[in-house]
C-alpha positions as CSV (number, residue, x, y, z in Angstrom):
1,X,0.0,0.0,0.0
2,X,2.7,1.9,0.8
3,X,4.7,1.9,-2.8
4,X,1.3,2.5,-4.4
5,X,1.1,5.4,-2.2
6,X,4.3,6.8,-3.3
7,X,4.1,5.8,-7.1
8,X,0.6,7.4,-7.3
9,X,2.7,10.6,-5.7
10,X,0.9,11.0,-2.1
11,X,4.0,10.0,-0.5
12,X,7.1,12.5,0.8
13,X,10.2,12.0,-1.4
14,X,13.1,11.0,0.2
15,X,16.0,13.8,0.8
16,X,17.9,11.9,-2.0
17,X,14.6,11.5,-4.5
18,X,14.0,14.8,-4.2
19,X,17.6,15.6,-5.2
20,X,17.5,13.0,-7.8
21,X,13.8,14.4,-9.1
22,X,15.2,18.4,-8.6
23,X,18.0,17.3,-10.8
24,X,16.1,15.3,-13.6
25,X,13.7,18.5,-14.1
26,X,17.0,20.9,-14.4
27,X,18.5,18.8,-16.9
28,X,15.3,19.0,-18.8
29,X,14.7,22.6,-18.2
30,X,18.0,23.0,-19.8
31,X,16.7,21.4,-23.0
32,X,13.2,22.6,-23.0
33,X,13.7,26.2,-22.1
34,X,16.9,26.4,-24.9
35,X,14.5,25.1,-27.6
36,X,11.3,27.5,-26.0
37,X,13.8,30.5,-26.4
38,X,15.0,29.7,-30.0
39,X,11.2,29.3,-30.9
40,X,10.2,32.1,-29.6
41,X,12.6,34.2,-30.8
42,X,11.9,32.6,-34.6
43,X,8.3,33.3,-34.2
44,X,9.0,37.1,-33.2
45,X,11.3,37.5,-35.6
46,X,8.7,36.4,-37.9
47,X,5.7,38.3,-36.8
48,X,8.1,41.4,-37.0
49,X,8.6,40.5,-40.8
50,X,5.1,39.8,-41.5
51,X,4.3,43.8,-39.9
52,X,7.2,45.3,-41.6
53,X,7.6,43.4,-45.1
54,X,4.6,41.5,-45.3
55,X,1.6,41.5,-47.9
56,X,-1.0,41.3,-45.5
57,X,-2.0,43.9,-43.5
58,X,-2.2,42.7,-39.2
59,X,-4.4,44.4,-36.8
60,X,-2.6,46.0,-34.3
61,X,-4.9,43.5,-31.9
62,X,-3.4,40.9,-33.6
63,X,0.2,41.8,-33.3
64,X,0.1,42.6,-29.7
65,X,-1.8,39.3,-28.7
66,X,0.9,37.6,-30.7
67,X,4.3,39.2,-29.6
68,X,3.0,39.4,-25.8
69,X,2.4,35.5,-25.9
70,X,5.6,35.2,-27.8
71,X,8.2,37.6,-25.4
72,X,5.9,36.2,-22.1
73,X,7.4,32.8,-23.2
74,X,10.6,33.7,-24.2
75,X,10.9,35.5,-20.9
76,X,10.0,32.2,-19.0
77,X,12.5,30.3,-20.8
78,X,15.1,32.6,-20.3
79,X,14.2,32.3,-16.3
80,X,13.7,28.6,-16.5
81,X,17.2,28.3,-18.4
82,X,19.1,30.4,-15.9
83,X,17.5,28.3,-12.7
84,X,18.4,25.3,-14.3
85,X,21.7,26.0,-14.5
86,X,22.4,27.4,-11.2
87,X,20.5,24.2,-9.8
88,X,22.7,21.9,-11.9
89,X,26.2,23.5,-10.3
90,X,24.9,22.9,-7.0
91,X,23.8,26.7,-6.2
92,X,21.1,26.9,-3.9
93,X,18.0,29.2,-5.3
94,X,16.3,30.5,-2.1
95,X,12.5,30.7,-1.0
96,X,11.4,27.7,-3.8
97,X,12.0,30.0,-6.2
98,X,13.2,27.6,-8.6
99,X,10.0,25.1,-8.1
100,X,8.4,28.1,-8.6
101,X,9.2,29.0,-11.9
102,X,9.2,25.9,-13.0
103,X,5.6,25.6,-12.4
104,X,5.4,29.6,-13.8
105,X,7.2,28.2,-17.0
106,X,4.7,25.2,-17.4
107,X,1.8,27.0,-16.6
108,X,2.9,29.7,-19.4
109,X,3.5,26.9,-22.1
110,X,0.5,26.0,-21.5
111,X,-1.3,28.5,-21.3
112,X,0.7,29.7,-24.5
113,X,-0.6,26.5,-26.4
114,X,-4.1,26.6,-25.6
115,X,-4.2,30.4,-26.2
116,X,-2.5,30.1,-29.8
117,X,-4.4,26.3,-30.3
118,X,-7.5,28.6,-29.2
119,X,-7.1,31.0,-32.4
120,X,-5.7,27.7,-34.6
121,X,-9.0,26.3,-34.0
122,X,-11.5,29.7,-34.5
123,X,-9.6,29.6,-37.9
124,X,-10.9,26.5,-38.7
125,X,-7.2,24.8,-38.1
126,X,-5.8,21.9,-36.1
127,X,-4.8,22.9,-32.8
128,X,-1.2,21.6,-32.9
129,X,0.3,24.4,-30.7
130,X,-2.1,22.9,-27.8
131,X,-0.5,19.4,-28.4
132,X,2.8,20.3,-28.8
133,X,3.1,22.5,-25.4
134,X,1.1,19.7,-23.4
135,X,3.8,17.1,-24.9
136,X,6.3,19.5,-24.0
137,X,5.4,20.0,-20.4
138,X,4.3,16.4,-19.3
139,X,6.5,14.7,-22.0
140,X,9.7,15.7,-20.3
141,X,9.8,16.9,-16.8
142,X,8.6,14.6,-13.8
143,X,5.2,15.6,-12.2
144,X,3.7,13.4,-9.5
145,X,1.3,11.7,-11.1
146,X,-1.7,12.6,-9.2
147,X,-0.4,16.5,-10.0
148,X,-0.2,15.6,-13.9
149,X,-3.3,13.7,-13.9
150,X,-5.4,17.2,-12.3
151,X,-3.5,19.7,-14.0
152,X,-3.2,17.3,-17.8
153,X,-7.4,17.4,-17.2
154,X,-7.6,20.7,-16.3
155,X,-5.8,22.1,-19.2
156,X,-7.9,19.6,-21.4
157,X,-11.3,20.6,-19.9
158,X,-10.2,24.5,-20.2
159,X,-9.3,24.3,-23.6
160,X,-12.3,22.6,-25.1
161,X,-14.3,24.7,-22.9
162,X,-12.8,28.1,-24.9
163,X,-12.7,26.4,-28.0
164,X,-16.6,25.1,-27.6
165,X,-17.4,29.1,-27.4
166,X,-16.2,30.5,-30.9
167,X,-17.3,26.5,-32.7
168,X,-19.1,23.6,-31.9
169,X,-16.8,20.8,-30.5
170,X,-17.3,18.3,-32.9
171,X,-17.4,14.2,-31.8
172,X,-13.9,13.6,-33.4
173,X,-12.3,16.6,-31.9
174,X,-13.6,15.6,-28.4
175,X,-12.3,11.5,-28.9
176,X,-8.5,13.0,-30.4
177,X,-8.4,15.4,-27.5
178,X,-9.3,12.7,-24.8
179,X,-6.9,9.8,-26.8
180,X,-4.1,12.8,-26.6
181,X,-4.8,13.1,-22.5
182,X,-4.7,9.4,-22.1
183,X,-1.2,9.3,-24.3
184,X,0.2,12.6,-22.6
185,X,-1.1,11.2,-18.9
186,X,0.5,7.5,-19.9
187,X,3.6,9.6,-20.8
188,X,4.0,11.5,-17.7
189,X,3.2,8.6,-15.5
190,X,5.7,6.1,-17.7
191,X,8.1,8.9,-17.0
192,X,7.7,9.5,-13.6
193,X,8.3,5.4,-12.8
194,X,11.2,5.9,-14.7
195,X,12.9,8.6,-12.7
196,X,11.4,7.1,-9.4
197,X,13.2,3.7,-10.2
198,X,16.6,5.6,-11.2
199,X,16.3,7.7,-7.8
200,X,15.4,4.6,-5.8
201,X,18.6,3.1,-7.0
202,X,20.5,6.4,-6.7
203,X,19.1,6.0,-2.8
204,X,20.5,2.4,-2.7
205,X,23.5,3.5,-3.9
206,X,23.8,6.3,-1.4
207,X,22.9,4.0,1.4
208,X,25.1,1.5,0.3
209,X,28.3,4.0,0.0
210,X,27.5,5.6,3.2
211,X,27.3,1.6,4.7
212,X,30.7,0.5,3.1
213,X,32.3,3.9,4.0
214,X,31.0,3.6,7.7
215,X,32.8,-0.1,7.3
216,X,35.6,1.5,6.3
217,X,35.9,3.8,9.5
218,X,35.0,1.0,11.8
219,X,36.8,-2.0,13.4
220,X,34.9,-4.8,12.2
221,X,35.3,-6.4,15.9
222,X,34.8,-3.9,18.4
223,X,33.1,-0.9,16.1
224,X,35.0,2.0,17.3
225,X,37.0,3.7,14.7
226,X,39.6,1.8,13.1
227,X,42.9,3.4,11.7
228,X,42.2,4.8,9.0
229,X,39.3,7.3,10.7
230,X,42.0,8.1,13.4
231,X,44.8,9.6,10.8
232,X,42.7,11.1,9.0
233,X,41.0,13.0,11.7
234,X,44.4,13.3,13.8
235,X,45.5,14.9,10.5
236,X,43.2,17.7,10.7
237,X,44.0,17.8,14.4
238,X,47.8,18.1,14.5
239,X,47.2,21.3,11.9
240,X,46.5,23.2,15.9
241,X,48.7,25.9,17.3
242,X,51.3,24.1,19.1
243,X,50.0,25.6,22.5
244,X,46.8,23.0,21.7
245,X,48.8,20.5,20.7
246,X,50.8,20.7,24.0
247,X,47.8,19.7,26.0
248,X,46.6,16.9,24.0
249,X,48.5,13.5,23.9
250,X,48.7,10.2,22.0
251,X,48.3,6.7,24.2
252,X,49.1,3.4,22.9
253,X,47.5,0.6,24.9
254,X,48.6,-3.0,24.9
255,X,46.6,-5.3,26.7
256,X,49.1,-7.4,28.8
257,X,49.1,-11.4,28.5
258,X,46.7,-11.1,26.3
259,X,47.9,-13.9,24.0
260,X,47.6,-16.6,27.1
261,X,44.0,-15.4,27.5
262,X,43.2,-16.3,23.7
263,X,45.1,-19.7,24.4
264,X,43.3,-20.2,27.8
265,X,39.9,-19.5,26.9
266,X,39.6,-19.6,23.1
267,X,39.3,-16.6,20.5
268,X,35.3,-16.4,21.0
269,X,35.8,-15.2,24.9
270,X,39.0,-13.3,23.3
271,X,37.1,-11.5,20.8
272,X,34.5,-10.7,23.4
273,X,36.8,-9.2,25.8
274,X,38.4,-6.8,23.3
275,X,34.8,-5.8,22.8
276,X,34.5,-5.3,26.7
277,X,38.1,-3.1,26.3
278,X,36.8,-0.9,23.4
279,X,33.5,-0.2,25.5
280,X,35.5,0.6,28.2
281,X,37.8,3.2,26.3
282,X,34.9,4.7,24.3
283,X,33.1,5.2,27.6
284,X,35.8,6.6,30.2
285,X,37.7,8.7,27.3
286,X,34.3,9.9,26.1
287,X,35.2,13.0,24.2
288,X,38.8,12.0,22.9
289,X,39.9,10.2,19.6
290,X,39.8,6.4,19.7
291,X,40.7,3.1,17.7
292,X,41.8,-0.2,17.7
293,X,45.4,0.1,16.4
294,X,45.7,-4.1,16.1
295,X,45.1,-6.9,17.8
296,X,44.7,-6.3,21.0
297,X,46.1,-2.6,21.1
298,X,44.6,0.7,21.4
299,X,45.5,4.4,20.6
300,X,43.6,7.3,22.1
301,X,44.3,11.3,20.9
302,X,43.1,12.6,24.3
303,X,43.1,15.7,26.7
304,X,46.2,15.6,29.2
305,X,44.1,16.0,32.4
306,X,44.0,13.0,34.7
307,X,45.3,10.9,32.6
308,X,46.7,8.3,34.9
309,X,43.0,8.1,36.6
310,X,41.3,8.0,33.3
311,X,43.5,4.2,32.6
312,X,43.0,3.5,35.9
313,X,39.6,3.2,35.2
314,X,39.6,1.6,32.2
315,X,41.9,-1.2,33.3
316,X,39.3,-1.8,36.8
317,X,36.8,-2.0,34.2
318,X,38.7,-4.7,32.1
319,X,40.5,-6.2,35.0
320,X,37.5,-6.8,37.2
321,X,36.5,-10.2,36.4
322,X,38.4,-13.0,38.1
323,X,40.3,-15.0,35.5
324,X,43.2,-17.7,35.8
325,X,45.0,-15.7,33.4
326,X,45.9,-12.2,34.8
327,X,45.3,-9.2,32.6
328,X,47.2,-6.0,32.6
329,X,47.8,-2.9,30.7
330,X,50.6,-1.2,29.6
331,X,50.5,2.5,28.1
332,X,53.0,4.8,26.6
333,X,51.9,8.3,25.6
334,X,53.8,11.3,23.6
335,X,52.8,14.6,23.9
336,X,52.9,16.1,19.8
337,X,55.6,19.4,19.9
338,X,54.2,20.5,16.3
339,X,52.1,19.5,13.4
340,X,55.3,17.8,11.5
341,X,55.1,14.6,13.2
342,X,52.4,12.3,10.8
343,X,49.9,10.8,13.1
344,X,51.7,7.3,12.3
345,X,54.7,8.6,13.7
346,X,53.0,9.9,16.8
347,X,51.5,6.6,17.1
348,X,54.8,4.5,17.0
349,X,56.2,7.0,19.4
350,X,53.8,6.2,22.0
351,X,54.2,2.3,21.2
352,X,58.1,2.9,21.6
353,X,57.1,4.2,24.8
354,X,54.8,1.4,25.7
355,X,57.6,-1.3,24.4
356,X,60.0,-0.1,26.9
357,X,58.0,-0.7,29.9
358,X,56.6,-3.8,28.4
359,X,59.2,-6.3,30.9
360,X,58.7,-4.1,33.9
361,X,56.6,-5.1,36.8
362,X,54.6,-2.6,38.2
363,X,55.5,-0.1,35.6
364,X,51.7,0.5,33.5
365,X,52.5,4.1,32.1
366,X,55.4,5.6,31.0
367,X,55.8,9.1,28.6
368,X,58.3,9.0,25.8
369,X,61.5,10.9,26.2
370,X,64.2,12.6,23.7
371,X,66.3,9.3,24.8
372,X,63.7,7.4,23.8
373,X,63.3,9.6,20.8
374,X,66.9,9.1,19.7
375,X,66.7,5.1,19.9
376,X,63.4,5.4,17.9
377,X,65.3,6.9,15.0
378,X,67.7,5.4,15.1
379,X,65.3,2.4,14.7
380,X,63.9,3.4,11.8
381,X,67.4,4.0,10.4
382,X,67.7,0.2,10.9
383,X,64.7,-0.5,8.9
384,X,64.6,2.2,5.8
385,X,68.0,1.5,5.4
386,X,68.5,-2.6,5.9
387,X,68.2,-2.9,1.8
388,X,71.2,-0.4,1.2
389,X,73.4,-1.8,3.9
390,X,73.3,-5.3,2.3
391,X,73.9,-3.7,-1.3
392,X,76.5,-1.1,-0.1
393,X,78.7,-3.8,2.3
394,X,78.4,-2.1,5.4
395,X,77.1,-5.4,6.7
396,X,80.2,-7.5,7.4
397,X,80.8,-10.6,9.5
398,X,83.1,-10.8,12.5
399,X,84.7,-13.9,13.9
400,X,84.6,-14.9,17.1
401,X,87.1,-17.9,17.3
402,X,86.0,-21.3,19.0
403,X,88.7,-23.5,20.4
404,X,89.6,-27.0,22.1
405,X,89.6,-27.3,25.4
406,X,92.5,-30.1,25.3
407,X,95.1,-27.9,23.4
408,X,93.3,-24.7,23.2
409,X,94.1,-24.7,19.5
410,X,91.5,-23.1,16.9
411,X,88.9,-25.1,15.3
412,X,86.5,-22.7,14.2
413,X,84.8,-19.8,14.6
414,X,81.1,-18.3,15.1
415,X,80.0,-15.7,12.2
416,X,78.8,-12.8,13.8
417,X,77.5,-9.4,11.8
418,X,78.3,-5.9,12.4
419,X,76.7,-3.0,10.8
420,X,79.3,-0.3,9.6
421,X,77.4,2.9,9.2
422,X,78.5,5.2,7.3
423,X,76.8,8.1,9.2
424,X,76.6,6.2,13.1
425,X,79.6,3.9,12.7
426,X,79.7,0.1,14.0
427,X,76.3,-0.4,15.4
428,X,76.0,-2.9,17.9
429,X,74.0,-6.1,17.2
430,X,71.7,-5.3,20.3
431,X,70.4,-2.1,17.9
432,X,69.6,-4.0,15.0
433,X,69.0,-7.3,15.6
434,X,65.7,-7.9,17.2
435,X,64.6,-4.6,15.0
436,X,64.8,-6.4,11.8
437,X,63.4,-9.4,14.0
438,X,60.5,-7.2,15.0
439,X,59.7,-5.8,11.2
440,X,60.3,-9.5,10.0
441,X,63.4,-8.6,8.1
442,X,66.0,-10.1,10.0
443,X,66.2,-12.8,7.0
444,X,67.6,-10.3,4.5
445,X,70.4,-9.8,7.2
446,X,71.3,-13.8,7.5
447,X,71.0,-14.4,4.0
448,X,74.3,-11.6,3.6
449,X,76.1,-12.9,6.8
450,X,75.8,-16.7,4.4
451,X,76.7,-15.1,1.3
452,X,79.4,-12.9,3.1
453,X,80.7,-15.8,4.9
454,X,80.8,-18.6,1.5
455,X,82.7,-15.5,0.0
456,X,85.4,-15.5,2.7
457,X,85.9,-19.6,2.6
458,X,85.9,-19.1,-0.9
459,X,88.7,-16.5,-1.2
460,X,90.7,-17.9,1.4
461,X,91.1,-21.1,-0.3
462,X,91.8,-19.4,-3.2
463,X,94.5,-18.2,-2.2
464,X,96.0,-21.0,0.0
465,X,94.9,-19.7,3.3
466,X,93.5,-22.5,5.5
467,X,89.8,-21.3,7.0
468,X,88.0,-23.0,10.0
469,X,84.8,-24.1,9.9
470,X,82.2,-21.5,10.5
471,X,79.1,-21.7,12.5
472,X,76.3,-19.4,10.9
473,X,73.0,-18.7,13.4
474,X,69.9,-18.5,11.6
475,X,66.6,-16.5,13.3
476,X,63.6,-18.5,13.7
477,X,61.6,-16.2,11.3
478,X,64.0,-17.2,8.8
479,X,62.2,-20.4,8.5
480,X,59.6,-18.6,7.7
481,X,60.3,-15.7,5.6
482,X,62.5,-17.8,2.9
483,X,63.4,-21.4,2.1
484,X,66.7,-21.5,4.8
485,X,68.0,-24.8,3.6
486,X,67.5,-24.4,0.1
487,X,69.4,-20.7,0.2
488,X,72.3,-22.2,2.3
489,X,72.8,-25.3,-0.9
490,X,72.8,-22.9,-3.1
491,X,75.3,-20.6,-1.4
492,X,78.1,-23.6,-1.0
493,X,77.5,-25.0,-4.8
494,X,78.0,-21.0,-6.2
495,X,81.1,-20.5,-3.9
496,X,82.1,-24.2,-4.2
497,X,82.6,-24.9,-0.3
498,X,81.7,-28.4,1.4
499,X,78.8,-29.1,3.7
500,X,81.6,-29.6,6.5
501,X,82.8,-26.3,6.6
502,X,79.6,-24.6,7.7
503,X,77.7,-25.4,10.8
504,X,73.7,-24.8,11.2
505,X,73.0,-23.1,14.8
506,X,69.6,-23.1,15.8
507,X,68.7,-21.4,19.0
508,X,66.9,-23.0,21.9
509,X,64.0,-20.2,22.3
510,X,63.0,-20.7,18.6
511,X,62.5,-24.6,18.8
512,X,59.8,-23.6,22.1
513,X,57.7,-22.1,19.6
514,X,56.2,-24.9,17.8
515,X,57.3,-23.3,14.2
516,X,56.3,-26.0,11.7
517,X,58.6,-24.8,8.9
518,X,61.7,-24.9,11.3
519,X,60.9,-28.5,12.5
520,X,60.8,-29.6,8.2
521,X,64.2,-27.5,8.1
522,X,66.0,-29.4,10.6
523,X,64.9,-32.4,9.2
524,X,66.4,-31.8,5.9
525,X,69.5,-30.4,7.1
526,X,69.5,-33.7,9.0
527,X,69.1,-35.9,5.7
528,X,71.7,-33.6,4.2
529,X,74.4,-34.0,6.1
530,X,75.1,-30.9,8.1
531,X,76.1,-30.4,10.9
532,X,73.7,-29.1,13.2
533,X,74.3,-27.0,16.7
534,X,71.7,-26.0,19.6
535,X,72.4,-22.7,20.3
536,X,72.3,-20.9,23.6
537,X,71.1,-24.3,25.5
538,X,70.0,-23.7,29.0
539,X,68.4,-19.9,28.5
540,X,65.2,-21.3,27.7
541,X,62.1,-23.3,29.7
542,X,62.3,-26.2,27.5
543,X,65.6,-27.5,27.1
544,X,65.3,-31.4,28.2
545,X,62.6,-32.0,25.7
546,X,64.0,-30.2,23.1
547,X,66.8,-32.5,23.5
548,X,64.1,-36.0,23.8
549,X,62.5,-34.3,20.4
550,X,65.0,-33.1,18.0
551,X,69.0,-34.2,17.1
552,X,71.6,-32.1,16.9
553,X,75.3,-32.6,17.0
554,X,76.7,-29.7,19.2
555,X,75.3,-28.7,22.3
556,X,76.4,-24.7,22.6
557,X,75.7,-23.8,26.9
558,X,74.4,-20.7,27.0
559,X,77.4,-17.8,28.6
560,X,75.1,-17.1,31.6
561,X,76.2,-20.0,33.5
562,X,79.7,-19.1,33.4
563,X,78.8,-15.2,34.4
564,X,79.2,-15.4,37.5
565,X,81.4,-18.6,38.1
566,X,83.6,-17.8,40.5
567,X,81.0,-16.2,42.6
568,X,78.1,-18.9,42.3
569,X,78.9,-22.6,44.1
570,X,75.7,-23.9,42.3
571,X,77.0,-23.3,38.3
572,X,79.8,-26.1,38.6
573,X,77.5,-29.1,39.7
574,X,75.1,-27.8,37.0
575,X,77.3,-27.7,34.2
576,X,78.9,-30.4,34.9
577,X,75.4,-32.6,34.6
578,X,75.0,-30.9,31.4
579,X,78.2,-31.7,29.8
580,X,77.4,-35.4,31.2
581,X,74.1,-35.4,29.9
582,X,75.4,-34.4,26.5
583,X,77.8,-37.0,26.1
584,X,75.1,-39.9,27.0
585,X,72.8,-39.0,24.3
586,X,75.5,-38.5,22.2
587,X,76.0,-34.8,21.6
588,X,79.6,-32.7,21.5
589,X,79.8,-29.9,24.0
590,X,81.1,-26.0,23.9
591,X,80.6,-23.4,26.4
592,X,79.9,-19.8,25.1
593,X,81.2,-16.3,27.3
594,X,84.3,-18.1,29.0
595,X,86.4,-15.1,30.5
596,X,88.6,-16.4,33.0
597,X,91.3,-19.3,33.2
598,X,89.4,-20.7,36.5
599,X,86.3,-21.0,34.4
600,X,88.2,-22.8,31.0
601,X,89.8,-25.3,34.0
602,X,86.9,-26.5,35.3
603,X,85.1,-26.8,32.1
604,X,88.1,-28.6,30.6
605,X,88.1,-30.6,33.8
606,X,84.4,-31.9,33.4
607,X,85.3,-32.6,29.6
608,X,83.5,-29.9,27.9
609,X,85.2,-30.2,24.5
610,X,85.2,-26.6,23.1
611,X,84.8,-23.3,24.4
612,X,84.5,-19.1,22.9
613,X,84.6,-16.2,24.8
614,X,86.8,-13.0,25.1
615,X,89.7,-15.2,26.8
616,X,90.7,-16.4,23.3
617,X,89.4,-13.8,21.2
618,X,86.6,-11.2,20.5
619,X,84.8,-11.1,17.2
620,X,86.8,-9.9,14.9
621,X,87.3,-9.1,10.8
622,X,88.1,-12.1,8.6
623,X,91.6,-10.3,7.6
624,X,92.3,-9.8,11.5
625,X,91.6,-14.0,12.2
626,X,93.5,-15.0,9.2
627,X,96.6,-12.7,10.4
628,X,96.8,-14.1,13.5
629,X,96.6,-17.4,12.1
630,X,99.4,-16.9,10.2
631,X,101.7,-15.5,12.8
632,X,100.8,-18.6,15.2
633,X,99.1,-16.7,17.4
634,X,96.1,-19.3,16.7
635,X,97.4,-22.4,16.1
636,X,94.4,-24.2,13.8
């Protein structure tokens, strides 16, 4: 009942029919009033040449009647053109005035058809001037049709009625006139559904854009804003004087131990408590600027006042239910100096700032500093610049030399890389490392250490130089960013090296982690013949069944047992089980960080075979290790 309603034209338009209805009648004002004005000027041209050069005299009644019908038209066009247009660029006409002379402009066409149809007809002619305007009108613009169908009838019933006063409306001229109102009506009505099916659609359309763009601002999970909505309107924000932008701040929350909660009670209850964190924010940071950054962290563009309070609140609200798994939440904030610093930026900054509090217990909150500003840069140094530093060699690899414990002589060494920079200098490992780790492109840095490391065996046998083997440690991300053992055989068949002079090190922490394409690695290393080291044994939680699940050759004992030795009665007993325990399933031994003769006696004593530390050598450059070689200083 409804759609009949509104296709009969009782029904209020929409805000975007009405647009889409305002907009059809423009466009076909346009056309209509362009071809009124061009017609009307003809025909006054023409009446002007029939008074001045014609052969029949006009009354003077005649050629008034005639150029007043002619110029009120022309007039009406001109007005109907010039609304049209200023409707079609958007300008807004006040008080109705353009509906208004859009009816004005109908009303005179037909009024201007019927009047010269009128005089057609008390000639004894057809009254095509009547027809054509009543075309004209209903024919092209859009009329409700209960609005066409009274004023279509009405300018019908008027026109016979003025024609039926000078001649007798005949039979024939009655059945054209009321076939011509069904076919106008039909027209208008055929038209109307037309335009009303395009401007439904336009509506869907509308609806449907301003649906995917609201998706597009919202986290699908929790339905606060999502990223995107927070730059752009941080954007906008960060263009303040800086004396507003002092006394706002940027807060990245991380919701602590979050991952054990997922793995306690399933990602349904994990999803739902997010859901419970975002209601939380939205609700105690009611005013301020709020998404979900990822997972389960949160950034908030906020007010500085009470600050501590406000996340106090939010984590009583979040942390108020009794679970096994205990929930925290860690925040870092920076305060924005100026309108320079891109709202990603200002985001990481506060995330650096969360980061560095993440390990430290009873530590929730903590503001980002120009120390912390300088690390952060030189962080994303690491990162934009990891590509070059392969290309450009300021990656190298530095030896640390390995040797027996029975003769102290050298039988290999460990690769280790160093970053030369060419603007900061040697950066440490500790600075890049678990950066590239973190950005998941710590694989780019192994695969030069290989590449750098095959070219040094390769060069030094080359030229008659005798090189140790070298142990290479590979991340555990490597096993998933690229195809580890196939880059390492192809490596030693470019450079032509054997399988015994390069050992595999895996550490102990990345065999805890389940990694599926690590456990096929070692495998095929296995079948291939390497050799195969456990790295850093003992710094993990897993150790004994990482040794009952995998096999490896060379059991490397983490330095922190030999830190304190002299100080700690406890580390001697406890090395010395695991140096026993590696020899009864089979496994070689060599102790990592040994710094002091007392230390290399007692592990030589309990027959740990091989051991590295600063007693026999830091890490050092390839030409360094092969100097000292040759001057006997390491005896191979």
């Amino acid at each position: 009942m409804l759609n009949i309603k509104k296709y009969l034209g009782f029904e209020k338009y929409s805000a975007i029919e009405k647009k889409y209805f305002e907009r059809s009648n423009a466009i076909s004002g346009i056309f209509l009033s362009v071809v009124a004005i061009l017609l009307e000027v003809w025909m006054i041209a023409k009446v002007l040449r029939i008074v001045f050069f014609g052969d029949k005299v006009r009354t003077i009644e005649w050629i008034i009647n005639h150029l007043s019908s002619y110029v009120i038209l022309l007039f009406a066009g001109i007005a109907m053109l010039v609304c049209s247009i200023l409707q079609l660029k958007g300008k807004k006409i006040p008080f109705g005035i353009g509906r208004f002379v859009r009816y004005a402009f109908s009303l005179i066409c037909l009024a201007f058809g019927m009047y010269i149809g009128y005089l057609d007809y008390a000639q004894g002619s057809q009254a095509f001037a009547f027809a054509t305007m009543v075309v004209f009108v209903f024919g092209f613009l859009v009329w409700r049709p209960v609005t066409a169908f009274f004023l279509l009838s009405a300018a019908f019933l008027i026109f016979l009625y003025y024609c039926g006063t000078v001649l007798e409306v005949s039979d024939g001229f009655k059945i054209n006139s009321f076939t011509l109102w069904i076919a106008v009506l039909m027209t208008s009505i055929n038209v109307y559904m037309q335009k009303m099916m395009g401007a439904q659609k336009d509506e869907s359309l509308e609806h449907m854009n301003a649906y995917l763009k609201e998706k597009s601002m919202r986290d699908d999970l929790t339905g606060i804003p999502n990223m995107h909505y927070f730059r752009h309107k941080a954007l906008t924000f960060l263009m303040s004087p800086p004396e507003v932008l002092s006394k706002h701040v940027f807060l990245f929350l991380d919701i602590e131990n979050f991952k054990s909660y997922n793995e306690r009670y399933g990602f349904p209850m994990g999803n739902e408590f997010l859901k419970k964190v975002a209601e939380a924010i939205r609700t105690v940071f009611e005013y301020a600027l709020i998404a979900r950054f990822s997972d389960d962290h949160f950034v908030i563009l906020t007010e500085r006042y009470d600050i501590e309070e406000r996340l106090a609140k939010v984590r009583e609200i979040i942390c108020q239910d009794e679970h096994e798994v205990k929930i925290g939440l860690k925040v870092g904030a920076y305060t924005p100096v100026n309108g320079d610093v891109p709202p990603s930026i200002a985001c990481d900054h506060a995330r650096f700032a969360c980061n560095s509090i993440k390990k430290k217990f009873g530590q929730n909150y903590c503001e980002y500093t120009e120390e912390m500003d300088k690390a952060f840069y030189r962080k994303q140094y690491v990162i934009n610049n990891v590509d070059k530093a392969v290309k450009e060699g300021w990656i190298r690899v530095f030896y640390q030399p390995v040797v027996y414990t029975a003769d102290k002589r050298l039988c290999g060494v460990e690769a280790l890389a160093r970053w030369d920079d060419p603007e900061y200098g040697l950066i440490s490992p500790a600075d890049f490392v678990p950066v590239l780790e973190e950005y998941r492109q710590i694989h780019k840095l192994d695969l030069c250490i290989l590449k750098n490391v095959c070219s040094d065996i390769s060069k030094a046998q080359r030229s008659g130089e005798y090189f140790v083997p070298v142990s290479i440690n590979f991340s555990r991300l490597d096993f998933e960013l690229m195809d580890v053992v196939a880059a390492v055989e192809d490596c030693l068949n470019e450079y032509e090296i054997k399988k015994s002079q390069i050992h595999v090190e895996i550490t102990e922490s990345a065999l805890n982690e389940n990694n599926v394409h690590l456990v096929k690695a070692i495998d095929s290393f296995r079948k291939s013949g390497y050799a195969l080291w456990l790295d850093d044994f003992g710094s993990g939680y897993s150790g004994l069944n990482i040794l009952k699940d995998f096999e490896f050759d060379m059991m490397k004992i983490d330095m922190q047992f030999v830190r304190n030795f002299s100080n700690n009665e406890r580390v001697c007993p406890i090395l010395k089980s695991i140096v026993n325990l590696a020899k009864d399933i089979g496994m070689h031994t060599l102790t990592e960080g040994v710094e002091t003769e007392d230390a290399f006696d007692y592990l030589r004593s309990i027959g740990c075979e091989r051991v590295q530390g600063y007693l026999f050598g830091k890490p050092m450059p390839k030409e360094e290790l092969l100097k000292k070689i040759a001057e006997g200083i390491y005896l191979v």
